[in-house]
LOPARO-762694 format. One record per residue (C-alpha): z, y, x. Coordinates in steps of 0.001 Angstrom, whole numbers, padded with zeros to 6 digits. Layout:
<kemi w="Z" v="Y" u="X"/>
...
This chain:
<kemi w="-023595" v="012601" u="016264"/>
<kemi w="-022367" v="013671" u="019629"/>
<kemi w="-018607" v="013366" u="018990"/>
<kemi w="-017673" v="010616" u="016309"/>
<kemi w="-013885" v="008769" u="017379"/>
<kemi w="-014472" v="007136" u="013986"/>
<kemi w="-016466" v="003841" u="014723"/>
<kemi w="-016101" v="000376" u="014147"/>
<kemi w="-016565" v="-002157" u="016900"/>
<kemi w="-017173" v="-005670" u="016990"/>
<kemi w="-013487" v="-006778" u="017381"/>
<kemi w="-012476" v="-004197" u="014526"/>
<kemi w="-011304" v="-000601" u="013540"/>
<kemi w="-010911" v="001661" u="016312"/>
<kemi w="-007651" v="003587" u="015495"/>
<kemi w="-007043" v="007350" u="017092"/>
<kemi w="-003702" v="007334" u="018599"/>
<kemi w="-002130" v="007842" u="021867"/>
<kemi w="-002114" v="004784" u="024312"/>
<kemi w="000920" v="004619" u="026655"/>
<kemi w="000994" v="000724" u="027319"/>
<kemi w="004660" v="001373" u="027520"/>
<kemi w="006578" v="-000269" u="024471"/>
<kemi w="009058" v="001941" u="022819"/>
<kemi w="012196" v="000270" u="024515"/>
<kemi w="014839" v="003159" u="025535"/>
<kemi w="017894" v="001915" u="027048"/>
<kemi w="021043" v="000883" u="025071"/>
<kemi w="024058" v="003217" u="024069"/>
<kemi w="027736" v="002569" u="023276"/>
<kemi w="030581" v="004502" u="022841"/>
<kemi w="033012" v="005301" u="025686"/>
<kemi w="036539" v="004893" u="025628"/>
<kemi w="036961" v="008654" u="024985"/>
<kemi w="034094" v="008610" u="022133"/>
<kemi w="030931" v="009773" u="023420"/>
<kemi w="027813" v="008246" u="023645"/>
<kemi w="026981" v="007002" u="027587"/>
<kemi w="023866" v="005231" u="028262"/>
<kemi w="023724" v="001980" u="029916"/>
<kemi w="022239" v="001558" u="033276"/>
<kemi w="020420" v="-002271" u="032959"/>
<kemi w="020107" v="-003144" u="029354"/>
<kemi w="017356" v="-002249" u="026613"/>
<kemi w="018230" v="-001536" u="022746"/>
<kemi w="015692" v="-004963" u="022333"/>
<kemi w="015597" v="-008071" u="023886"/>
<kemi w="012221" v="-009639" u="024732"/>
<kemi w="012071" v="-011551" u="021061"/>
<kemi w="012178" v="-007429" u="019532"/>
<kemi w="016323" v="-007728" u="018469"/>
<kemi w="018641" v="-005251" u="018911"/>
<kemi w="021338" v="-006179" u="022141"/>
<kemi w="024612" v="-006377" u="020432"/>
<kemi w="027731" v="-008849" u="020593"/>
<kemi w="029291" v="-007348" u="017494"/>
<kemi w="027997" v="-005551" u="013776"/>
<kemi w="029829" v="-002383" u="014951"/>
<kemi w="027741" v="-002365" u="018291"/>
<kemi w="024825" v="-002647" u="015839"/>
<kemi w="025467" v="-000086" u="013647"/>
<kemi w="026371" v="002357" u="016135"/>
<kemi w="022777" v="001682" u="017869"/>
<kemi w="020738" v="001918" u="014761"/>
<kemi w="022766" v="005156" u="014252"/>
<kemi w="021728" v="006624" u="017407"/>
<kemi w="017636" v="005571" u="016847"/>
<kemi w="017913" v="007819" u="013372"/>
<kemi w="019631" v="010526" u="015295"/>
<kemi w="017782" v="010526" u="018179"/>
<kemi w="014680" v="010515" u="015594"/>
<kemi w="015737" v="013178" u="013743"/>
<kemi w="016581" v="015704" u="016718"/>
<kemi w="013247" v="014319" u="019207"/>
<kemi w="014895" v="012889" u="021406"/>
<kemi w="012692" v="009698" u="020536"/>
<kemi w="008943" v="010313" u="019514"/>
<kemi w="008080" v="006579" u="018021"/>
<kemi w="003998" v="006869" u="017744"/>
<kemi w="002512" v="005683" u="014204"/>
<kemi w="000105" v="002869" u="014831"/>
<kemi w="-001743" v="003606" u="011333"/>
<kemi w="-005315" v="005347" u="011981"/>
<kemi w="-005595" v="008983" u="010183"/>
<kemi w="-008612" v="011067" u="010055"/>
<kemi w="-008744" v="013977" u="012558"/>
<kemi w="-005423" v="011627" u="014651"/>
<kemi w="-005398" v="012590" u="018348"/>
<kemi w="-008327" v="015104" u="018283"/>
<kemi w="-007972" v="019178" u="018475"/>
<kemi w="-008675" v="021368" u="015483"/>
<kemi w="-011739" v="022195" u="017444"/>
<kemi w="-013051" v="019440" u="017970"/>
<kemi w="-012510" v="018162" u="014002"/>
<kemi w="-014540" v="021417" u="013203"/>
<kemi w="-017496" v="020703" u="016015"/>
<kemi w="-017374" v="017032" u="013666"/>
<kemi w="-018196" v="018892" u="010059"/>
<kemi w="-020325" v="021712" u="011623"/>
<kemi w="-022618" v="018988" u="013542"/>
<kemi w="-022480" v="017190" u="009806"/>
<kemi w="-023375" v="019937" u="007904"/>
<kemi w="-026092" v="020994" u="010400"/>
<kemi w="-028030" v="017688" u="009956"/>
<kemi w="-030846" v="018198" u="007862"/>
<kemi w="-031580" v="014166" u="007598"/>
<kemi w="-027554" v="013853" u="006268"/>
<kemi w="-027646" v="010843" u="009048"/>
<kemi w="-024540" v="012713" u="010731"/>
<kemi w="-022678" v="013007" u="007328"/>
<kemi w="-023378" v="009137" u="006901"/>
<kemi w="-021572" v="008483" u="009889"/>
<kemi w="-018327" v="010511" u="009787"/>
<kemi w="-018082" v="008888" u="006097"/>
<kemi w="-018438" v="005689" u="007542"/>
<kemi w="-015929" v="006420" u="010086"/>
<kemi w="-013607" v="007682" u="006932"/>
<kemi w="-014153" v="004864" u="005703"/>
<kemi w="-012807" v="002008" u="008530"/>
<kemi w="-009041" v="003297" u="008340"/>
<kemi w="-009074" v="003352" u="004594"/>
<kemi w="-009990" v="-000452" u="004465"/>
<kemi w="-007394" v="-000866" u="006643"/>
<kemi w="-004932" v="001541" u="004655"/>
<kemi w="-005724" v="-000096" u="001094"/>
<kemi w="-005409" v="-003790" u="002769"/>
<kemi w="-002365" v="-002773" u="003668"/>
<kemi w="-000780" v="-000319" u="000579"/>
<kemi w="-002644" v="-001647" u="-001755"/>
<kemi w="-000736" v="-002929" u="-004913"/>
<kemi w="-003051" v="-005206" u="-006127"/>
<kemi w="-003986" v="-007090" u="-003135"/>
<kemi w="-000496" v="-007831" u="-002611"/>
<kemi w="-000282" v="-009381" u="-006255"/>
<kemi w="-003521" v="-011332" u="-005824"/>
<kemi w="-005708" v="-012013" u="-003091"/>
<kemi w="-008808" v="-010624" u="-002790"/>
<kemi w="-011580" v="-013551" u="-002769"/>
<kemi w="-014754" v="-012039" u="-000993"/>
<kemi w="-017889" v="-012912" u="-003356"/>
<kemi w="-021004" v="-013793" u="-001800"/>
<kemi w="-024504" v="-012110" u="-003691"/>
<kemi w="-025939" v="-014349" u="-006515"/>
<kemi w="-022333" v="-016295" u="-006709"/>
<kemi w="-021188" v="-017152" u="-009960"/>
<kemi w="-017046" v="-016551" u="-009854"/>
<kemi w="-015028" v="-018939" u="-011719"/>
<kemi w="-011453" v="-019608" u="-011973"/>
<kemi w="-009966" v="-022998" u="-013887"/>
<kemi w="-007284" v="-022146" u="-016449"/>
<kemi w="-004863" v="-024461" u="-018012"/>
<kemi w="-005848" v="-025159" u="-021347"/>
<kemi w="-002923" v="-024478" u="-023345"/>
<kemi w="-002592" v="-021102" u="-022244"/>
<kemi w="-004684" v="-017936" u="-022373"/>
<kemi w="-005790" v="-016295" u="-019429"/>
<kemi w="-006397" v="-012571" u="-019020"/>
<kemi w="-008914" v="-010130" u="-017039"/>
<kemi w="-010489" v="-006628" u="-017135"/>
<kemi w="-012899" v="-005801" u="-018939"/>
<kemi w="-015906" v="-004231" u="-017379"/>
<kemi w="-014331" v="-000434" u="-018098"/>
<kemi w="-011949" v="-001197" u="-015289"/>
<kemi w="-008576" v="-000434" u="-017409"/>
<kemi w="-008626" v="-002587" u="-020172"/>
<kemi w="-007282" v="-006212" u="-020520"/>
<kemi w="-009064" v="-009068" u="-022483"/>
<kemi w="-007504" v="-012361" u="-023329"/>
<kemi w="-009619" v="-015770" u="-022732"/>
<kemi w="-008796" v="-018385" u="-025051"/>
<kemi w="-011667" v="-021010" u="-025096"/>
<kemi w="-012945" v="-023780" u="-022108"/>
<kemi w="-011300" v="-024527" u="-019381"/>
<kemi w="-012527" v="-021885" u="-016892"/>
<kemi w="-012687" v="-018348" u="-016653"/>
<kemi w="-015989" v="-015546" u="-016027"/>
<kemi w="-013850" v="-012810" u="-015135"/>
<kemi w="-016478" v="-009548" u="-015507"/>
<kemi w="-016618" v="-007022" u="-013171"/>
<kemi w="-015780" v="-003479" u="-012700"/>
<kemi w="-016770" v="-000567" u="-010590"/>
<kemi w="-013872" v="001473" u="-008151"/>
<kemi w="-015375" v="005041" u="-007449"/>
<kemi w="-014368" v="007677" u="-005456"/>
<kemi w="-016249" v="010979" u="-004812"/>
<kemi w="-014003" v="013414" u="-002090"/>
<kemi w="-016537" v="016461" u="-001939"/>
<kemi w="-016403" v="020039" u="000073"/>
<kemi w="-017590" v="023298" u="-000707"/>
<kemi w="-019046" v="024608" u="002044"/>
<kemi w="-017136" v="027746" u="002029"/>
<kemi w="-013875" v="025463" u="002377"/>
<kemi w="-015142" v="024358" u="005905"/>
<kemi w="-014784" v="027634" u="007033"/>
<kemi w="-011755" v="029308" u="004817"/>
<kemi w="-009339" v="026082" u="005337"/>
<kemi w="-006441" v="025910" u="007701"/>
<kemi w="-006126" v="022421" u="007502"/>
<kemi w="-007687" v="019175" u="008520"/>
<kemi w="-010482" v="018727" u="005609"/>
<kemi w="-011259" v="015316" u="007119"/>
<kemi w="-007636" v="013911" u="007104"/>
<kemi w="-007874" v="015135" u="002978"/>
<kemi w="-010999" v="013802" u="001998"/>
<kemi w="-009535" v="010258" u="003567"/>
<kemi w="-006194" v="010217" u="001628"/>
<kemi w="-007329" v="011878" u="-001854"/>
<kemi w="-010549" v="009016" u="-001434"/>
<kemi w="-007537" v="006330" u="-000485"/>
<kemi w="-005370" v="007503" u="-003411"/>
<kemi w="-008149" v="007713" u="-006045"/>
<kemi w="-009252" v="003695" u="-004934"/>
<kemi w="-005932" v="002454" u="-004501"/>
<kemi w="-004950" v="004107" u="-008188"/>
<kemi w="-008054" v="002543" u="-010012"/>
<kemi w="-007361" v="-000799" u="-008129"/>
<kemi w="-003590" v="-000625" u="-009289"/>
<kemi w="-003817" v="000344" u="-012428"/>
<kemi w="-006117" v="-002426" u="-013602"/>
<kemi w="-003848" v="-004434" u="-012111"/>
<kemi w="-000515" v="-003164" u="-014531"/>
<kemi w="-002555" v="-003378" u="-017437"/>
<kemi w="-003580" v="-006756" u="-016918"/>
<kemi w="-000074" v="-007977" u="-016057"/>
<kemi w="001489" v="-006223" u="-018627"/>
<kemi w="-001748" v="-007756" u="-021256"/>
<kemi w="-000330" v="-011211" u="-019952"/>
<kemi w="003458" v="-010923" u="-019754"/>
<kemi w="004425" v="-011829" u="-023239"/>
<kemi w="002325" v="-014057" u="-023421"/>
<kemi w="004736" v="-017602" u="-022061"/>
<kemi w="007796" v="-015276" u="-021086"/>
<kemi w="009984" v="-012566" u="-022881"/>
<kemi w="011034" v="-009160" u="-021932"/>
<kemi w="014331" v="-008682" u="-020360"/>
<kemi w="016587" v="-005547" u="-020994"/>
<kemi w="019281" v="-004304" u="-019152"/>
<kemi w="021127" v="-000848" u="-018550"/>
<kemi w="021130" v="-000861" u="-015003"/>
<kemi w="019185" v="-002514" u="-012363"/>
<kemi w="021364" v="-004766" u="-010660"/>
<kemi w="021802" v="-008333" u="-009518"/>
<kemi w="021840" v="-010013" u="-013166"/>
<kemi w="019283" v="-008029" u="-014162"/>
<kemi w="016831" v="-008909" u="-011702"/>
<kemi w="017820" v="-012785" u="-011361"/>
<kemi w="017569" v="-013032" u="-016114"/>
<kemi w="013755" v="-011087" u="-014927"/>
<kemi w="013381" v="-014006" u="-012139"/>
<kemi w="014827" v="-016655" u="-014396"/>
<kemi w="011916" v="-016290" u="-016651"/>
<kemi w="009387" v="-017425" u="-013833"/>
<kemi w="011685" v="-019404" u="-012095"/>
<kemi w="012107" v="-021704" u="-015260"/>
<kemi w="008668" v="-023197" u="-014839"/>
<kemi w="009166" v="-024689" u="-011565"/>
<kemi w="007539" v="-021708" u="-010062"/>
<kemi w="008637" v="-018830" u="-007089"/>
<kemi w="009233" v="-015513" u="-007838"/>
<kemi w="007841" v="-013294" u="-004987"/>
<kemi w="007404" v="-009778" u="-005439"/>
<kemi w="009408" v="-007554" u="-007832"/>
<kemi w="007462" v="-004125" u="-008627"/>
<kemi w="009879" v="-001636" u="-009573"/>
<kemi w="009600" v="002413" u="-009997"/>
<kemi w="011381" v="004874" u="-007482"/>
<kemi w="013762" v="005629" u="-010164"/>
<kemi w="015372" v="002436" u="-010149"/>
<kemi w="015955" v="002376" u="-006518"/>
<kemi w="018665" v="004769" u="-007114"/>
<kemi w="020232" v="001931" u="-009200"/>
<kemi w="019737" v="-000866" u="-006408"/>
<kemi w="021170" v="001239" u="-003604"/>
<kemi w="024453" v="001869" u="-005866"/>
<kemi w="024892" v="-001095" u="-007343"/>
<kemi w="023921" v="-003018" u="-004039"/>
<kemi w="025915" v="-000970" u="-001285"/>
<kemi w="029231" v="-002631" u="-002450"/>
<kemi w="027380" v="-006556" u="-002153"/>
<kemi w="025811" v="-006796" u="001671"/>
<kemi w="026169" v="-006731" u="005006"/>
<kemi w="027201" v="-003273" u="007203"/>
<kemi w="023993" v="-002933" u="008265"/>
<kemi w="022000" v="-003727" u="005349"/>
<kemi w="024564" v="-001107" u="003495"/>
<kemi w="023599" v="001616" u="006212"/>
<kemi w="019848" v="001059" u="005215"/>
<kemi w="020430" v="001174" u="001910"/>
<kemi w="022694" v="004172" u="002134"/>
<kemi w="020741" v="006618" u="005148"/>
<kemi w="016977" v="004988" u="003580"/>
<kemi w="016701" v="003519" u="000355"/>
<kemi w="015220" v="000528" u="002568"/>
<kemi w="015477" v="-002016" u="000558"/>
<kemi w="013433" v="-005101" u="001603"/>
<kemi w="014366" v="-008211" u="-000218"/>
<kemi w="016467" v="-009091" u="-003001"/>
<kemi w="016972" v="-012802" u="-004078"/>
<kemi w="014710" v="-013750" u="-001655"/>
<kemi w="011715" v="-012037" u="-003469"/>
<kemi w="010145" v="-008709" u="-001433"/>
<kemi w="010893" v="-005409" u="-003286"/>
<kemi w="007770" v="-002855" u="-004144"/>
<kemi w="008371" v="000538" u="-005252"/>
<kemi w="005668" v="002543" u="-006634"/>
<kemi w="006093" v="006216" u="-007303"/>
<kemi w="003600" v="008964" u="-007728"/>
<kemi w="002468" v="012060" u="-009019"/>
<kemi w="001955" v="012454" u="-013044"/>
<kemi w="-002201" v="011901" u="-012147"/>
<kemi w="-001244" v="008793" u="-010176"/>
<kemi w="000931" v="006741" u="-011633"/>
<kemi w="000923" v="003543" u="-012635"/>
<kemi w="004380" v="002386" u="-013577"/>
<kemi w="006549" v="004342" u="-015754"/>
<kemi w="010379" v="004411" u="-014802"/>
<kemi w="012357" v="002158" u="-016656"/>
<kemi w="010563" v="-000984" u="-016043"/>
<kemi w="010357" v="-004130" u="-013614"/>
<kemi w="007367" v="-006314" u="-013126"/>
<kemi w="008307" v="-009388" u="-011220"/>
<kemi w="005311" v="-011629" u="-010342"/>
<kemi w="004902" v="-015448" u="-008567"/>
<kemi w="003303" v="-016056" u="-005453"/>
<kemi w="-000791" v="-014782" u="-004905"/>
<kemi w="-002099" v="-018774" u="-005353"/>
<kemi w="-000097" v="-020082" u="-007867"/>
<kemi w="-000566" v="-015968" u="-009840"/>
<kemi w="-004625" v="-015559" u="-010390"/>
<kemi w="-007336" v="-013699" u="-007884"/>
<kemi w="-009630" v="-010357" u="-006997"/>
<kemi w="-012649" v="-011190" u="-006330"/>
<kemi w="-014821" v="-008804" u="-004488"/>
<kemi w="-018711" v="-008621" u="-004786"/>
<kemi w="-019449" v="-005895" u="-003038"/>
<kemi w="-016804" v="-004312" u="-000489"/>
<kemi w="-015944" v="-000699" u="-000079"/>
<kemi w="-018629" v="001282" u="001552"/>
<kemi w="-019746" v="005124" u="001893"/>
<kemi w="-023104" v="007249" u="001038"/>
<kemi w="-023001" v="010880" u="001602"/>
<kemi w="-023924" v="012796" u="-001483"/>
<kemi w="-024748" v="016814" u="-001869"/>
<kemi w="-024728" v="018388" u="-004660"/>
<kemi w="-027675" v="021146" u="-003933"/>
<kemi w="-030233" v="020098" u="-006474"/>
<kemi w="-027677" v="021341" u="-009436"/>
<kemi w="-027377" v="024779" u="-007594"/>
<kemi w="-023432" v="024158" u="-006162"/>
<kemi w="-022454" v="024333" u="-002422"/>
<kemi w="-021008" v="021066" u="-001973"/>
<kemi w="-021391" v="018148" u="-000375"/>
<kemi w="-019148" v="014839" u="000307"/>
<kemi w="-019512" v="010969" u="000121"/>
<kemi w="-019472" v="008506" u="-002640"/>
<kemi w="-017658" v="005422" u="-002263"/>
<kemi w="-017956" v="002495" u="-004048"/>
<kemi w="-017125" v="-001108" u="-004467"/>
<kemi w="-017456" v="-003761" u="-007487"/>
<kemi w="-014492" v="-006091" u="-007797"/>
<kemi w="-012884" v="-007967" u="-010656"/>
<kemi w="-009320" v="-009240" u="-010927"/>
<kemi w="-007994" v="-012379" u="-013533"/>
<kemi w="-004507" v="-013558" u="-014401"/>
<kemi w="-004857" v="-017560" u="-014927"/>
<kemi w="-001158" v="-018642" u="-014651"/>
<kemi w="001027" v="-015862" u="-017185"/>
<kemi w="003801" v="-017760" u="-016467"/>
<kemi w="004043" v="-016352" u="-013099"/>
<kemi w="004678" v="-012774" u="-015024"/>
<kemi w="007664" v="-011785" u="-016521"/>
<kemi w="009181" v="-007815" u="-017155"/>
<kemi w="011847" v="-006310" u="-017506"/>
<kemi w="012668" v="-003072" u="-019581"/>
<kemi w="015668" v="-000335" u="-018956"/>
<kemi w="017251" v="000135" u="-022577"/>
């Protein structure tokens, strides 16, 4: 390959972006004495430590108001750091990346721009990834025989070897937890490459990151949902507020254990931000209000998931709140994500993509640290 920005080097992913070396750091705003907004001449919106300057909650409000603003209308152009397929290159030069790929008899050139695809959507999944925020992924070496100890007057729970559904482990003191394949096959037709008017790359990459991340997930519900009955009950409420979320905590806080993550659907957001508004600070209130940011409640971080009909994984309604990764169970990984490139010419269609693949297994030893709640 002659042009491939995709590569990983020996210190890590090499993202496409634009470098300015100059942090975002715009100087601060208030309101004069007539109303408008002046800029200051000497002081930053941050200090060196990243916080906003400001003496009082109004002065902060008024500042994060004029960031949103000035977001909204360009006057600020804050640079994602996240790596995207086709980021920072022309349309030309994406399409001089598929021709040369297509072009290579040996497929060597489609092996590298999958492997390229590939980097950011470690880094992606890492980071979005449901279930490895819920457990943490345990890296498996070849021949390794995974075990996990279990308390033996409980049962512990994993997935079974289809990848979906949840089996209960009764017996011994340890657990095998089998292991399951995560596919993903993002193909093109070879008339697409020249018909679309979009970035086929920066697709392929997010309908690959969406189909791993969705298998990876929805393992995960199953198998907490298998396991949440099991030492707790199910808590029902009408509307998502503050009791309802500390009776869902109580039930994991009652074994002398922390509840750290609450994963709740999109729908009830709309619940938190009304019932909430009324019961925090001005500035947490403005989040809430102009973002649905909502980043802890009762000290526990909040998840939303919310997706299309084909990828979702929690229905609205309910509330899984879960303990912290170590004391919770773990995802072992034997073999980690990786690409092949893959045509499909010997069955007579014009296509061709990648295949990606890894094997991984995931095991709830403690379902203590699992309790749910239910809208009535």
């Amino acid at each position: 390959m002659k042009f491939n920005p995709y590569t990983k080097k020996a210190s890590g992913v090499q993202t496409v972006e634009r470098k300015t070396g100059i942090p975002f750091n715009p100087l601060s705003v208030g309101r004069t004495s007539k109303g408008s907004m002046q800029r200051s001449a000497r002081e930053h919106m941050f200090n060196d430590k990243g916080e906003i300057n400001a003496s009082t909650k109004h002065e902060v409000l008024e500042t994060i108001k004029h960031l949103i603003d000035g977001m909204s209308d360009g006057t600020y152009d804050v640079t994602r750091t996240a790596s995207y397929a086709g980021e920072g290159m022309s349309a030309q030069e994406s399409d001089a990346i598929l021709r040369e790929a297509f072009s290579d008899p040996s497929s060597e050139g489609f092996r590298h721009v999958g492997q390229g695809l590939l980097n950011p959507i470690k880094e992606v999944i890492d980071y979005e990834g449901l279930a490895r925020k819920v457990f943490a992924p345990r890296t498996v070496k070849a021949g390794e025989v995974v075990r996990y100890d279990k308390d033996v007057y409980i049962q512990g729970w994993v997935i079974a070897e289809d990848g979906t559904t949840p089996q209960s482990t009764v017996e011994a003191r340890y657990i095998y937890p089998p292991e399951f394949e995560v596919t993903a096959y993002p193909s093109i037709e070879i008339k697409d490459k020249y018909r679309a008017q979009y970035d086929i790359l920066a697709r392929v990459q997010d309908r690959a990151r969406m189909s791993i991340e969705y298998q990876e997930d929805l393992a995960l519900m199953n198998l907490l949902g298998a396991g949440a009955n099991q030492v707790n009950t199910t808590t029902f409420f009408a509307t998502l507020n503050l009791a309802a979320l500390e009776s869902i905590r109580y039930q994991i806080e009652r074994h002398r254990l922390i509840c750290d993550k609450y994963i709740i659907h999109r729908q009830e957001v709309s619940d938190l931000v009304n019932t909430l508004s009324t019961q925090v600070d001005p500035v947490t209130q403005r989040e809430l209000i102009m973002a649905g940011y909502i980043g802890t409640v009762l000290n526990a971080m909040i998840i939303t998931t919310a997706g299309t009909q084909t990828y979702e994984i929690l229905q609205p309604g309910h509330v899984v709140a879960v303990t912290a990764p170590e004391y919770l169970g773990g995802m072992p990984v034997r073999v980690e994500l990786f690409s092949e490139p893959v045509n499909e010419f010997v069955l007579g269609k014009p296509r061709q993509g990648w295949f990606w693949y890894e094997l991984i297994s995931q095991v709830l030893v403690n379902p203590a640290g699992v309790s749910i709640g239910t809208k009535l």
